[in-house]
N, C-alpha and C positions, 0 to 999 in steps of 0.2 A: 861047257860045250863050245866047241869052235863055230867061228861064224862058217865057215864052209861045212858044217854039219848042218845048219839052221838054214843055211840059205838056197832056194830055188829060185832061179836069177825068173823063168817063165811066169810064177806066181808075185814077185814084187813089181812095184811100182812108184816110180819118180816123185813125190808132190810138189817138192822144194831145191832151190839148186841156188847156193851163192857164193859170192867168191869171197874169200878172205884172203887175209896178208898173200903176197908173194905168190907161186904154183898152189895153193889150198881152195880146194870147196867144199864149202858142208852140202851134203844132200841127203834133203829129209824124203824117208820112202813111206807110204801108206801106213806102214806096220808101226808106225812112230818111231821107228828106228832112225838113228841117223848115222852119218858115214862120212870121216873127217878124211877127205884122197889130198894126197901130193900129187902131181905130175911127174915129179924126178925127173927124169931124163928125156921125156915126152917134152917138156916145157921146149927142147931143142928143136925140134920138128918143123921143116918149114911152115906149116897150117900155122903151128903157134906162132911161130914168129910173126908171119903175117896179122894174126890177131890181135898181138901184142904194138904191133906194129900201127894197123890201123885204130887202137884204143878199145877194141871189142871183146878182146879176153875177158873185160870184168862185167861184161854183160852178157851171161848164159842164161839159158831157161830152158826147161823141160816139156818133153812130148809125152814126159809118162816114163818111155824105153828108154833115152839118152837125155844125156848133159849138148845141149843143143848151142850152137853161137850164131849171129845173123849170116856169118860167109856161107853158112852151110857145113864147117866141122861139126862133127859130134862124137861124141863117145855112150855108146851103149852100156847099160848096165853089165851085158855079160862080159864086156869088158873091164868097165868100173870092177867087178867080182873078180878078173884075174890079178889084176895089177894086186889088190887087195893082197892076193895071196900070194906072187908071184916069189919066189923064192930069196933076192935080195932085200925086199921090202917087208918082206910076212910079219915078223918081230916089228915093226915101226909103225907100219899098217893095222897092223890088230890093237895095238893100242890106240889107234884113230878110229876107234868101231865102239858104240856107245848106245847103253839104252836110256830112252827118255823118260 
């Protein structure tokens, strides 16, 4: 089954959020699931930049809904869920999608 068949981005919830190597964070949701995202192309983004820039990129944390950073960016889960699927990623992304 596909994670987009499993997933109701309204019923999950954030617990864990950290950064690995390079654009990567794992984030662990309630369900014990966890969800290995790249940035790809987002890492370009002035926000990131900025983040990367002031050293705050590698320190995200979660509200629960979003991948939170102190500037104030975030990214929401039902975001986190598109990118996941988003059609140049989908194959590379799904394999970043893991049960514990």
């Amino acid at each position: 089954m596909l994670w987009s068949e499993r997933a109701d981005s309204e019923n999950l919830k954030i617990i864990n959020v950290g950064a690995l190597d390079g654009d990567t964070f794992s984030i662990t949701l309630e369900s014990g699931h966890t969800i290995f995202l790249e940035l790809g192309d987002r890492i370009h983004e002035p926000a990131f930049a900025a983040l990367i820039a002031s050293g705050d990129f590698c320190k995200p944390y979660t509200d629960g809904k979003a991948i939170c950073w102190p500037s104030g960016v975030s990214i929401t889960l039902k975001e986190i869920l598109k990118m996941l699927l988003s059609p140049s990623d989908a194959t590379q992304n799904q394999n970043n999608y893991e049960e514990e």
